[in-house]
C-alpha positions as a Markdown table, in Angstrom:
| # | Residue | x | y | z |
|---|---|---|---|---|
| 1 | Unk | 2.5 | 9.7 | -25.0 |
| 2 | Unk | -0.3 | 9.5 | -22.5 |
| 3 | Unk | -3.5 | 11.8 | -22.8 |
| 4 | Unk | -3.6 | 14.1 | -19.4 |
| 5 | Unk | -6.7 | 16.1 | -18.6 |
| 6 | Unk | -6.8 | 19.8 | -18.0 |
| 7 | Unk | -5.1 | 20.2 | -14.3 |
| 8 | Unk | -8.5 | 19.9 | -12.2 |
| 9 | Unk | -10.0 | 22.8 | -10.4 |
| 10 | Unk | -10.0 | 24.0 | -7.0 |
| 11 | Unk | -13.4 | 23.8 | -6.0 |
| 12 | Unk | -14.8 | 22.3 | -2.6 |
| 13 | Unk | -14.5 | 18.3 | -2.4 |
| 14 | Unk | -17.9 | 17.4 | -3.0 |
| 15 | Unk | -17.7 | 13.6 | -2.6 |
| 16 | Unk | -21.2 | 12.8 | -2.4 |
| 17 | Unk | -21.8 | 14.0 | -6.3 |
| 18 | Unk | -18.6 | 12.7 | -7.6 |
| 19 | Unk | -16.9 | 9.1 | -8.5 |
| 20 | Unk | -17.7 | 6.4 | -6.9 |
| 21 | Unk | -20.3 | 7.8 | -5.2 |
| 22 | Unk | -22.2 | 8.1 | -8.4 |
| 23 | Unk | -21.7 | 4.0 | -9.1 |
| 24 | Unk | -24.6 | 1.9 | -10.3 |
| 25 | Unk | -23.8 | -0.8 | -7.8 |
| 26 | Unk | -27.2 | -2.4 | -8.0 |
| 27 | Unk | -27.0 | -2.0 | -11.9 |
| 28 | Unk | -23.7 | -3.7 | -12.2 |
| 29 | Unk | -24.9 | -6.2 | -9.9 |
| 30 | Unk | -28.0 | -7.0 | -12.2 |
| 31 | Unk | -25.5 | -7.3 | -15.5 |
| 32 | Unk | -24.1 | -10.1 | -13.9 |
| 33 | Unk | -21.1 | -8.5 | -12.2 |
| 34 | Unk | -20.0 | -10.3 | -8.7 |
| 35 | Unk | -17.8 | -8.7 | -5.8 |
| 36 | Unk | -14.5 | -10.9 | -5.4 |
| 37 | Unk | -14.1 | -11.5 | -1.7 |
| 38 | Unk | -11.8 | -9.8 | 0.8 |
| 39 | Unk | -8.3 | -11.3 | 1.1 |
| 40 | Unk | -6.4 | -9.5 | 3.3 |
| 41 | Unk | -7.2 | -7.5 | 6.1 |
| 42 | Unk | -5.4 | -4.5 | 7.9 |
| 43 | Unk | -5.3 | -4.2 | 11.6 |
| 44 | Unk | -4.9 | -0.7 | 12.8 |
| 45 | Unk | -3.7 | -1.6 | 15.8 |
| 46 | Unk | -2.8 | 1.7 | 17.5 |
| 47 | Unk | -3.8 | 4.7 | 16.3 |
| 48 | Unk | -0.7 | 6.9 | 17.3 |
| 49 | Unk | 3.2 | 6.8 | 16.1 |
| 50 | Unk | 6.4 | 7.4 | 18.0 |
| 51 | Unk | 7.9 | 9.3 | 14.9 |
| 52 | Unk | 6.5 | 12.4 | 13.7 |
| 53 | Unk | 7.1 | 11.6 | 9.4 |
| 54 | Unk | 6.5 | 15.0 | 8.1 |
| 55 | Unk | 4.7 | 13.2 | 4.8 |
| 56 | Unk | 2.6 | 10.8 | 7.0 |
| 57 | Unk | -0.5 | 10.5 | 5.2 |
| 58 | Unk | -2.0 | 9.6 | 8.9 |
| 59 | Unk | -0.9 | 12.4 | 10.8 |
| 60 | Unk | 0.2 | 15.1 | 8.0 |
| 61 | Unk | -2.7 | 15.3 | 5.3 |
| 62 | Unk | -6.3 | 15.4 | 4.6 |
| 63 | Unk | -7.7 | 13.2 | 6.9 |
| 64 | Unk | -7.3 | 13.6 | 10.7 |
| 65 | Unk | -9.9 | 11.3 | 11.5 |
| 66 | Unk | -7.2 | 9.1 | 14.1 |
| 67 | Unk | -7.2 | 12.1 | 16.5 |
| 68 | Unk | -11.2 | 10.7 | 17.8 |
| 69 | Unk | -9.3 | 7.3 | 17.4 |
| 70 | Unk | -8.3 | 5.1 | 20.3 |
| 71 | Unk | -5.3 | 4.7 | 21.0 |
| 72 | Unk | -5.4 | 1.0 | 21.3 |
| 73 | Unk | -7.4 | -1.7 | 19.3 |
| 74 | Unk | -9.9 | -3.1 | 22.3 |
| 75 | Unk | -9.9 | -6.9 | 22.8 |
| 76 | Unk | -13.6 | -7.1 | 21.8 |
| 77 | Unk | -13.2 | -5.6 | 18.9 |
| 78 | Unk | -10.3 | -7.7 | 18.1 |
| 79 | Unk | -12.6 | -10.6 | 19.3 |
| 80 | Unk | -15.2 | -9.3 | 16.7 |
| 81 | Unk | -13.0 | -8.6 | 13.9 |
| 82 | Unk | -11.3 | -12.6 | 14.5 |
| 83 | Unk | -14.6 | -13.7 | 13.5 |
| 84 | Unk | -16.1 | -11.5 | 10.9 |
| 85 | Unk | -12.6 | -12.8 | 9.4 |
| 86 | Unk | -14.0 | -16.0 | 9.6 |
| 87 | Unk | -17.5 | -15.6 | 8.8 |
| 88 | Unk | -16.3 | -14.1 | 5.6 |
| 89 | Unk | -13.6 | -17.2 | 4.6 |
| 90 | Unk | -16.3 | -19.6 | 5.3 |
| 91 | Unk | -18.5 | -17.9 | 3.2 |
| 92 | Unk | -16.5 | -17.7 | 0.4 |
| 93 | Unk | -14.6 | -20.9 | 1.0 |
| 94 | Unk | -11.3 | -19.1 | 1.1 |
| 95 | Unk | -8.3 | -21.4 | 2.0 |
| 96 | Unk | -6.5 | -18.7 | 3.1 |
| 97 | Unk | -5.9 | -14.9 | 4.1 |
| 98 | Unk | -3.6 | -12.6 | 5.2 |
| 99 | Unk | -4.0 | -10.1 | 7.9 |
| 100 | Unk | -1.8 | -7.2 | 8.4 |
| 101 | Unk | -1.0 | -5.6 | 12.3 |
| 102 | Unk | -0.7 | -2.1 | 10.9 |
| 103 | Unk | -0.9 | 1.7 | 12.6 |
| 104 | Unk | 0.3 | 4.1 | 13.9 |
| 105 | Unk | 3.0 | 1.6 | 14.9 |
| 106 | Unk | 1.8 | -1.4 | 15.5 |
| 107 | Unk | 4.1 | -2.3 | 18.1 |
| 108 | Unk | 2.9 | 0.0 | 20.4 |
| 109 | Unk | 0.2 | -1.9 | 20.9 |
| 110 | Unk | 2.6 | -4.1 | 23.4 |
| 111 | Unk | 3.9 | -7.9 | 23.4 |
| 112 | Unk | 0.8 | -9.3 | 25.2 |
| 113 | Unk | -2.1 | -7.8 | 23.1 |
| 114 | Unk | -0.3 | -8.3 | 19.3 |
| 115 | Unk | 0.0 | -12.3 | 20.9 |
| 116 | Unk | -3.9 | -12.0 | 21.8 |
| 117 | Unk | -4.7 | -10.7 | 18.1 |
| 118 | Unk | -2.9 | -13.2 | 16.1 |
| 119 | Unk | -3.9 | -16.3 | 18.1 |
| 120 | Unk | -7.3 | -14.9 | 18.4 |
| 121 | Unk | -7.4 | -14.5 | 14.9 |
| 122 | Unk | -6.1 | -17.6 | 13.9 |
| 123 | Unk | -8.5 | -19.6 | 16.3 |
| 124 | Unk | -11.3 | -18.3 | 15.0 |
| 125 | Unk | -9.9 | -19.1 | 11.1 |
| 126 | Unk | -9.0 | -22.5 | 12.2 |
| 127 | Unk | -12.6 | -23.3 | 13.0 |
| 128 | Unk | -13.5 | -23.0 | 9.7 |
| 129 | Unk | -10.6 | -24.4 | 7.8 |
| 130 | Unk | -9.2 | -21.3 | 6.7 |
| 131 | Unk | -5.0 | -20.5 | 7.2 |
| 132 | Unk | -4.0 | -17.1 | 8.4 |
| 133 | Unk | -0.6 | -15.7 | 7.1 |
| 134 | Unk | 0.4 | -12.6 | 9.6 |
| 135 | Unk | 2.9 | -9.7 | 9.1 |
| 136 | Unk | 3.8 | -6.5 | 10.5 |
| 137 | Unk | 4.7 | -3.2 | 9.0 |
| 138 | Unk | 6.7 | -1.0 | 11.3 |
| 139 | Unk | 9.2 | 1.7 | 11.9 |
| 140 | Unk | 11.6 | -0.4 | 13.4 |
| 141 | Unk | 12.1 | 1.4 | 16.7 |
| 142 | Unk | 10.9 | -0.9 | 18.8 |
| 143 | Unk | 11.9 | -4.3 | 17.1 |
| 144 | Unk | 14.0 | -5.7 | 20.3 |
| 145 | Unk | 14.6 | -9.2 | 20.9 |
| 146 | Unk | 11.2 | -9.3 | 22.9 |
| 147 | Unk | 9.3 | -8.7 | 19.4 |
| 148 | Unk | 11.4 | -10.9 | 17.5 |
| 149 | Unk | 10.8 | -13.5 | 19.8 |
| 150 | Unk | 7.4 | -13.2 | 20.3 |
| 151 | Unk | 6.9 | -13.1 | 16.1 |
| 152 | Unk | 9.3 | -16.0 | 15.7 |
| 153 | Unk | 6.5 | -18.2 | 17.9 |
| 154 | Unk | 3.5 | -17.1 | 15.8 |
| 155 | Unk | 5.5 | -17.3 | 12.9 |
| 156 | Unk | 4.7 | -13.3 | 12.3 |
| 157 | Unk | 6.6 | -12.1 | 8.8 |
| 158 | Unk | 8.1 | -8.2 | 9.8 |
| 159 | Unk | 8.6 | -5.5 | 7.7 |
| 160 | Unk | 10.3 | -2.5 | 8.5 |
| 161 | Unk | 9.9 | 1.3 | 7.0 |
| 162 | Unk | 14.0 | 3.0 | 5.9 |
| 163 | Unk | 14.3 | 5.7 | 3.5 |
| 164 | Unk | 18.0 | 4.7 | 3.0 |
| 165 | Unk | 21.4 | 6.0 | 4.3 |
| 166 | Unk | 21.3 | 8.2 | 7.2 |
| 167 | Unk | 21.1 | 11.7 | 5.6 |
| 168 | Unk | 17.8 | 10.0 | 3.4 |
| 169 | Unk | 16.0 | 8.4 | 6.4 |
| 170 | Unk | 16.9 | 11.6 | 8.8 |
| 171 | Unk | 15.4 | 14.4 | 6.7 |
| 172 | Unk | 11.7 | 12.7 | 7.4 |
| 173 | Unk | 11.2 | 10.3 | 9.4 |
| 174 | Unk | 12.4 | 12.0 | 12.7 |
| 175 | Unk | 11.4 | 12.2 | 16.2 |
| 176 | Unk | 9.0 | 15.1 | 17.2 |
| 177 | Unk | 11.8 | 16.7 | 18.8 |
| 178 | Unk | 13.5 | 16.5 | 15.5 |
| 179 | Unk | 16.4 | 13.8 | 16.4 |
| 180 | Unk | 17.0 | 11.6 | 13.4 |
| 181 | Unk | 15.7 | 7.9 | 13.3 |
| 182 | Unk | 18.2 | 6.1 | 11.5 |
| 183 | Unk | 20.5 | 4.7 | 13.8 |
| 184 | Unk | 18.2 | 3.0 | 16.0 |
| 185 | Unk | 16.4 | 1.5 | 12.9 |
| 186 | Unk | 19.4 | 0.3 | 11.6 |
| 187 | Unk | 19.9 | -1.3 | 14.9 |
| 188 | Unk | 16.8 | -2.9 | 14.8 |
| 189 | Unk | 17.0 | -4.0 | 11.7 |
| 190 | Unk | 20.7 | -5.6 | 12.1 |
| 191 | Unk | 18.6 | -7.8 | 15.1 |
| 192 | Unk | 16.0 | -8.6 | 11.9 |
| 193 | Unk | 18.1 | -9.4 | 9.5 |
| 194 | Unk | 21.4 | -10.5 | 9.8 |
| 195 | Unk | 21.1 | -13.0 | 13.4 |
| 196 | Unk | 18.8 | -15.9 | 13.7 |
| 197 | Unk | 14.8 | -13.9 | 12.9 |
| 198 | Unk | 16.2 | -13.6 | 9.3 |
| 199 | Unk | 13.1 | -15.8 | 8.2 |
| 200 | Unk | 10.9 | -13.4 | 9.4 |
| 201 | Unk | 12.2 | -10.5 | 7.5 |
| 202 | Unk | 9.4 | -9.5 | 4.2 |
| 203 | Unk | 11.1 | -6.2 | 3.3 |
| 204 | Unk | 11.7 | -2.3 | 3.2 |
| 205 | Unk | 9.5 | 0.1 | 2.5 |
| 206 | Unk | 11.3 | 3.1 | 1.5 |
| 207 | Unk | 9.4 | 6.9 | 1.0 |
| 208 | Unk | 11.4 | 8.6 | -1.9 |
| 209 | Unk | 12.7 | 11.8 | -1.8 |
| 210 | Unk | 14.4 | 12.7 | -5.3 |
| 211 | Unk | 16.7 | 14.8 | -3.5 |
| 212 | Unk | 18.3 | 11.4 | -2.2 |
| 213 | Unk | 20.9 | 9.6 | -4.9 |
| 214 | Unk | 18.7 | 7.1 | -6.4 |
| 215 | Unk | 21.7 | 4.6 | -6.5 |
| 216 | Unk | 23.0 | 5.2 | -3.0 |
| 217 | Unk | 19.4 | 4.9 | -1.5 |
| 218 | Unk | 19.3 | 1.6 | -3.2 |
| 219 | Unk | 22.6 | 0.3 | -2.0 |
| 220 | Unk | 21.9 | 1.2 | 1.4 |
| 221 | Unk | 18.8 | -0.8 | 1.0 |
| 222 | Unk | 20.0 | -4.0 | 0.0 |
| 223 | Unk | 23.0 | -3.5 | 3.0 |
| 224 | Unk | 20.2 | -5.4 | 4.9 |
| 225 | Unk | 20.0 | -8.0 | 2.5 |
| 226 | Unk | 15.7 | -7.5 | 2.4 |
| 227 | Unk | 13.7 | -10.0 | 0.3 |
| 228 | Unk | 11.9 | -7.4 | -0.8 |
| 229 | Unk | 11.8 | -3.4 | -1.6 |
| 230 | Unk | 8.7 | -1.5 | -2.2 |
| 231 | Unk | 9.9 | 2.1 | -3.4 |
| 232 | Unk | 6.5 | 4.5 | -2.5 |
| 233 | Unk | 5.9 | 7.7 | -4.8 |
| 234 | Unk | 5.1 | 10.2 | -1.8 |
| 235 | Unk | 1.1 | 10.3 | -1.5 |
| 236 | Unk | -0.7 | 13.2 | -3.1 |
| 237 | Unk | -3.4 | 13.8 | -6.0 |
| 238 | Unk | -4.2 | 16.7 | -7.8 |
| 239 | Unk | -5.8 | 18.7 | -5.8 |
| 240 | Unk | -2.6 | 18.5 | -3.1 |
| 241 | Unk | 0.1 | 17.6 | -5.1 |
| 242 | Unk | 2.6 | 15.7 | -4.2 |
| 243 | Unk | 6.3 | 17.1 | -3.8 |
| 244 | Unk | 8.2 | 18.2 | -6.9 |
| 245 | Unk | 5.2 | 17.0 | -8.8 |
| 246 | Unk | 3.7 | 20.0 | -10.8 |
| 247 | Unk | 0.5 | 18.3 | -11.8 |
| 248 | Unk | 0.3 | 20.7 | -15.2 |
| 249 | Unk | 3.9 | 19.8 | -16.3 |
| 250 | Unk | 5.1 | 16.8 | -18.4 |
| 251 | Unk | 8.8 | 16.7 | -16.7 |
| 252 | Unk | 8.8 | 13.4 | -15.1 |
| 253 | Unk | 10.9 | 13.5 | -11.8 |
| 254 | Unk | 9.8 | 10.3 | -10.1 |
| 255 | Unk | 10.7 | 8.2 | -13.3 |
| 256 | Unk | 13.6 | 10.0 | -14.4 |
| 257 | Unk | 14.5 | 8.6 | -10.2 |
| 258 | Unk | 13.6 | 4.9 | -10.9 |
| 259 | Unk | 15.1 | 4.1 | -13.7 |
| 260 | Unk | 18.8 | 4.2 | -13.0 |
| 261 | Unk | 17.6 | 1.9 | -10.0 |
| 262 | Unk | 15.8 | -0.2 | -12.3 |
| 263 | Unk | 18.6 | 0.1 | -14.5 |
| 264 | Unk | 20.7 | -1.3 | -11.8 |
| 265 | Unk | 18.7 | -3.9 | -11.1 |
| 266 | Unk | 17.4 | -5.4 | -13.8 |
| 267 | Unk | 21.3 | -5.4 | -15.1 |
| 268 | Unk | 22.9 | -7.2 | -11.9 |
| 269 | Unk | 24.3 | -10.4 | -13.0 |
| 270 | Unk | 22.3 | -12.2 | -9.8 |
| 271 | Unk | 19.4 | -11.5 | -8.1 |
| 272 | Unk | 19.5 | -8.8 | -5.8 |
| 273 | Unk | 16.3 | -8.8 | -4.1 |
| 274 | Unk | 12.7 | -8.2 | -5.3 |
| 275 | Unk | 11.6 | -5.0 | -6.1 |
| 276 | Unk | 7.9 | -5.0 | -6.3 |
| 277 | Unk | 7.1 | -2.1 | -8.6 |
| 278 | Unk | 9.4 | -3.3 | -11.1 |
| 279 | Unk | 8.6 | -6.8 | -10.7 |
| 280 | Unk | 4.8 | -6.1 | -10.7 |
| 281 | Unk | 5.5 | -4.0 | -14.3 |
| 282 | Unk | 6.8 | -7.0 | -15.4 |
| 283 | Unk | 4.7 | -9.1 | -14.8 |
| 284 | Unk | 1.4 | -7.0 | -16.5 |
| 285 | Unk | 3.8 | -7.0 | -19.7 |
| 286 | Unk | 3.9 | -10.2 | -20.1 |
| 287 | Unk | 0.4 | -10.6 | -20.0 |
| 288 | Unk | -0.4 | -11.7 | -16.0 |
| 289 | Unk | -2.0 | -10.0 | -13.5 |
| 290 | Unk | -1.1 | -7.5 | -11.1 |
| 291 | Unk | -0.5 | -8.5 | -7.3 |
| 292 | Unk | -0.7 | -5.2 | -5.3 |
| 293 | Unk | -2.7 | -1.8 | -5.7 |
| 294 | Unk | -0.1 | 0.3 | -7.2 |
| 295 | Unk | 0.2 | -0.6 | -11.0 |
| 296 | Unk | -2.6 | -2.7 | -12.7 |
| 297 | Unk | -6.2 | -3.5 | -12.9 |
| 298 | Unk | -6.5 | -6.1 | -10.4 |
| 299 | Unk | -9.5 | -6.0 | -7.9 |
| 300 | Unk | -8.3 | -4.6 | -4.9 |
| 301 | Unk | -9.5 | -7.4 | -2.1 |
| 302 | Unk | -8.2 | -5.6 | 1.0 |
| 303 | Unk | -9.8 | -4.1 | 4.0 |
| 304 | Unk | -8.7 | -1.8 | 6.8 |
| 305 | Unk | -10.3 | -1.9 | 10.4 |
| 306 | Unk | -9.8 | 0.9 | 12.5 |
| 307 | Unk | -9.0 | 0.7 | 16.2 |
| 308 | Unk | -12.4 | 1.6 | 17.4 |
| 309 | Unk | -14.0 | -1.2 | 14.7 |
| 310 | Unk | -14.8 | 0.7 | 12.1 |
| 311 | Unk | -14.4 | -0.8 | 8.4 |
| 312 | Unk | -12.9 | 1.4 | 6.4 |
| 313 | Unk | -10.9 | 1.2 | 2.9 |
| 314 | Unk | -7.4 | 1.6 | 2.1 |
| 315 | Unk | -5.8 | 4.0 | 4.4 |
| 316 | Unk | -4.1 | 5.9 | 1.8 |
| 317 | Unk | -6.9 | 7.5 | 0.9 |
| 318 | Unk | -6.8 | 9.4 | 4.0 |
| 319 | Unk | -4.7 | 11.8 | 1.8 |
| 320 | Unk | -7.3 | 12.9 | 0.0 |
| 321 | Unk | -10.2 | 14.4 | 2.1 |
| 322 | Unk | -11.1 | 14.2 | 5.3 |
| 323 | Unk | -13.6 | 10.3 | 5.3 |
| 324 | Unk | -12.1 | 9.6 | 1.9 |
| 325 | Unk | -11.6 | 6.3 | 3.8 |
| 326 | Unk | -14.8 | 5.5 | 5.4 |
| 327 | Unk | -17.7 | 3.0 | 5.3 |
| 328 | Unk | -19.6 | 4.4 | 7.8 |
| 329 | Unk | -19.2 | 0.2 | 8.3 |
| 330 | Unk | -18.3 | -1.5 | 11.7 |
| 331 | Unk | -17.2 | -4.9 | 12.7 |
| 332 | Unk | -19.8 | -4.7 | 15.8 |
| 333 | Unk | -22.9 | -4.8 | 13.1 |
| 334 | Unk | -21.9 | -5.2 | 9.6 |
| 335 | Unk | -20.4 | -8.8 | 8.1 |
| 336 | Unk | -17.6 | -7.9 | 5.3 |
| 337 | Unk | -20.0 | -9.2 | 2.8 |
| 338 | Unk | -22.2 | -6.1 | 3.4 |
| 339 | Unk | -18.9 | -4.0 | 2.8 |
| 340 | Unk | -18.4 | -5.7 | -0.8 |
| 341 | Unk | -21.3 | -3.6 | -2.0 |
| 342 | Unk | -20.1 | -0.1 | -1.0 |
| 343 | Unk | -19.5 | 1.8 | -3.9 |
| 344 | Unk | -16.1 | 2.8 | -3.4 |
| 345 | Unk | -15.1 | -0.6 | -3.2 |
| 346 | Unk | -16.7 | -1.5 | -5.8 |
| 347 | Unk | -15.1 | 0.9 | -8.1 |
| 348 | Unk | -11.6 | -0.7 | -6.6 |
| 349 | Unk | -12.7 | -3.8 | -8.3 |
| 350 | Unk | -14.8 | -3.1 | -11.9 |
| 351 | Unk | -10.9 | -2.5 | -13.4 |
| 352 | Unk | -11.2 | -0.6 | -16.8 |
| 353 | Unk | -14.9 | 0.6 | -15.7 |
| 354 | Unk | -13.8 | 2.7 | -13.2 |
| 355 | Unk | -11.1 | 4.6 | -15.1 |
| 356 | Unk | -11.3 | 8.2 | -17.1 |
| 357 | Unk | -11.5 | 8.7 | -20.8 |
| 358 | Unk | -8.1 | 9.9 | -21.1 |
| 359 | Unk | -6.6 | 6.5 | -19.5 |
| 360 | Unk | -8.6 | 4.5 | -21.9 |
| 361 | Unk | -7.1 | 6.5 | -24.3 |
| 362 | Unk | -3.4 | 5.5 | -23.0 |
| 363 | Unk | -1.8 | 2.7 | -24.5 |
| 364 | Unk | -0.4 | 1.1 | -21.6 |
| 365 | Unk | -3.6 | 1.5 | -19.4 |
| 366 | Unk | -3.5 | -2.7 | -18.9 |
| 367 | Unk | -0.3 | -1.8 | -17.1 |
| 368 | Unk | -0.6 | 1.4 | -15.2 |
| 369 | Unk | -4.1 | 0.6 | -14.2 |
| 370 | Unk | -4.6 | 4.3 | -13.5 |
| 371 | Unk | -1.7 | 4.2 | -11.2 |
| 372 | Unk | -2.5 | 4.4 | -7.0 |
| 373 | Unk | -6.0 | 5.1 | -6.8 |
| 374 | Unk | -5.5 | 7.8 | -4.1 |
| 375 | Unk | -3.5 | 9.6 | -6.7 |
| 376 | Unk | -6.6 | 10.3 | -8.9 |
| 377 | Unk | -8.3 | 12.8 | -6.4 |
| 378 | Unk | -9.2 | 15.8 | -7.5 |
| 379 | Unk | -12.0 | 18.0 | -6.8 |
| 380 | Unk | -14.3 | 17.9 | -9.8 |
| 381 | Unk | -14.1 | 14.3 | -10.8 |
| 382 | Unk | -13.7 | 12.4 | -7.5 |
| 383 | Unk | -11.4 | 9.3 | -8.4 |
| 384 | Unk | -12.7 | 9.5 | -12.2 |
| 385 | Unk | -9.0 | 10.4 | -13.2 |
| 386 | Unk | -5.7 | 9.9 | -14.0 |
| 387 | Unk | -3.0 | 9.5 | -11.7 |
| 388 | Unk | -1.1 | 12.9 | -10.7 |
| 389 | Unk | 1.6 | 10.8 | -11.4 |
| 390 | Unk | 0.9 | 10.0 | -14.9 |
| 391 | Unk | 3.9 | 11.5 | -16.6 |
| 392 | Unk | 6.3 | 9.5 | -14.1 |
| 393 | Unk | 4.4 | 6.1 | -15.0 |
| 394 | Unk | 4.3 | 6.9 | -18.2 |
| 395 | Unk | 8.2 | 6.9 | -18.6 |
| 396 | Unk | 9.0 | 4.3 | -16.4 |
| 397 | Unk | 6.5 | 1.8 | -17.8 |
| 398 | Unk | 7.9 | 2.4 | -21.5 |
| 399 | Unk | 11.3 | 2.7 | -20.5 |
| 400 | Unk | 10.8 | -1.2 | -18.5 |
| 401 | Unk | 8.8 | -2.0 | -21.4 |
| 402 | Unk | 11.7 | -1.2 | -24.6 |
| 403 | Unk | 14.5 | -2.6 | -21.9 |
| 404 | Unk | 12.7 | -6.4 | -21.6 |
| 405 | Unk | 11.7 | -6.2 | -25.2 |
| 406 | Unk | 15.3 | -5.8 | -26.4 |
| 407 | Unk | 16.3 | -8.7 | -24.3 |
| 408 | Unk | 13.7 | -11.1 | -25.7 |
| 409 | Unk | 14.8 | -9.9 | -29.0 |
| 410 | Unk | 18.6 | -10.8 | -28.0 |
| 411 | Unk | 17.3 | -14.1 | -26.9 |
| 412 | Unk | 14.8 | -15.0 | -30.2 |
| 413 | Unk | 18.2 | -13.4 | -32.2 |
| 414 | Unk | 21.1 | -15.9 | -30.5 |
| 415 | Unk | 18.5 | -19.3 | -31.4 |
């Protein structure tokens, strides 16, 4: 079983005297340890939303930094940001990178300015021999055949944000005037993925809610035949836990949700579609590495720029405190190279170094990673712990783990 600490106290975020503000960057850079360069970089776009989630880390939690935001991304700072992108892939001789029109929603930001980013973007790459791989992550409610168009000509991969059948997607992600989202979603997304755009679809992202059937919420899912799924445990840390999440208590909620679906998954006699958690579980079992921030020990290589140009780290962490994400870094003045050196995302990339006791401790730490490093927060430690979510992880991980290992034994066994 894993090793949790004593539920963390309640004190006043102090994050100037707690992890990773206390990291030896200059120390670890004089053992010999070297920053991996950014690889994908997330455009915040616009700054506001056209639903009003209720669990919208953005809008709902800690942080309330976008309300000084503007609205809109300015075209100089897109301008700046195109080549700051490329300074940094020349630099580092990257062959490629990914960029990410993110928000708010994204497409608010209007046909004619998205068109300026991308090719702007992928201009300035060009010039130094580096490819650009777009996508966008919306809400779906304004995917009309305008924005399909317009992504099918820049060759603009979409993904869209559903939290499953109707009653699922309605109880959250709503209107301000509390009207219900799904049906115009599901219109949207009947445009993305079942006419000629279907190339562009990358996924769903899907919020759960373990008061949704875990099965139905699946099946609704794959209705839209996605590539992909990426199931999210709802953002929160110790300090604000998360809902149905008793930070003290070993029940385990979010597993005990997960695994009939992974059951269901992993058992279907074809391939379904990808589910990234699962897939990225997998994957650290056997040995490889991890490919996105939520399970694993991979260096995190991502970067967020905020509408008004400031750098910033993930965006999730905007669920902890209020400047949990900031640099105090800006594309006007500072390369990305400069940003490789801040402590916090440092500690996003030193793996093991940057986790507590009690996860060293665990015996699948090289698969957990710690879990979501926005789940860590608490007040005393900083990030130096483990994930509120640990119980949850805990289960699913060994429960993923026992399930492969008795088909490799049914394998070896039939030889």
């Amino acid at each position: 079983m894993p090793l949790l600490s004593e539920n963390p106290g309640t004190e006043k975020p102090s994050p100037e005297n707690a992890f990773p503000a206390t990291l030896d960057v200059d120390g670890l850079l004089a053992s010999g340890w070297r920053p991996l360069a950014f690889q994908q970089f997330i455009l915040k776009v616009h700054s506001r939303c056209d639903l009003a989630c209720e669990y919208c880390y953005m809008y709902e939690m800690a942080d309330q930094s976008w309300r000084s935001q503007p609205r809109r991304m300015s075209e100089a700072v897109v301008d700046r940001t195109a080549r700051r992108i490329a300074e940094h892939a020349a630099a580092h001789g990257l062959a490629e990178v990914e960029v990410v029109l993110h928000g708010g929603e994204p497409l608010l930001a209007g046909v004619d300015f998205l068109s300026h980013a991308v090719r702007t973007i992928r201009a300035e790459a060009a010039d130094v021999g580096t490819r650009v791989r777009v996508g966008v992550q919306t809400n779906g409610l304004r995917l009309d055949d305008g924005f399909l168009r317009l992504f099918d000509r820049l060759e603009v991969r979409v993904g869209v944000s559903l939290d499953g059948e109707e009653e699922a997607q309605d109880r959250h992600r709503r209107f301000a005037d509390g009207r219900g989202s799904h049906a115009i979603v599901s219109a949207s997304l009947r445009r993305l993925a079942f006419g000629p755009f279907h190339h562009l679809f990358s996924g769903l992202l899907c919020t759960i809610d373990i008061r949704n059937d875990p099965l139905a919420t699946y099946e609704a899912l794959l209705a839209f035949d996605p590539p992909a799924i990426d199931f999210l445990l709802p953002h929160g840390n110790w300090s604000t836990p998360p809902p149905f999440r008793d930070p003290g208590s070993p029940a385990t909620p979010y597993a005990d949700w997960l695994i009939p679906v992974f059951d269901r998954w992993y058992g279907s006699p074809s391939e379904e579609t990808e589910i990234r958690l699962f897939t990225e579980i997998m994957r650290l079992l056997t040995g490889r590495a991890s490919r996105t921030e939520t399970v694993g020990l991979s260096p995190t290589r991502m970067a967020v720029i905020e509408t008004d140009g400031g750098i910033e780290q993930s965006d999730i962490l905007k669920s902890s405190y209020h400047g949990a994400a900031a640099t105090r870094m800006h594309v006007m003045r500072d390369p990305f190279d400069a940003v490789l050196r801040h402590p916090a995302i440092v500690a996003r990339q030193i793996g093991e170094l940057a986790l507590a006791p009690v996860c060293h401790a665990c015996d699948v730490v090289s698969v957990c990673g710690g879990g979501l490093y926005a789940h860590r927060y608490n007040t005393v430690d900083g990030f130096m712990g483990p994930s509120v979510y640990c119980p949850d992880l805990y289960r699913l991980i060994t429960h993923v783990r026992t399930r492969v290992a008795l088909d490799v034994a049914r394998l070896k066994g039939s030889r």
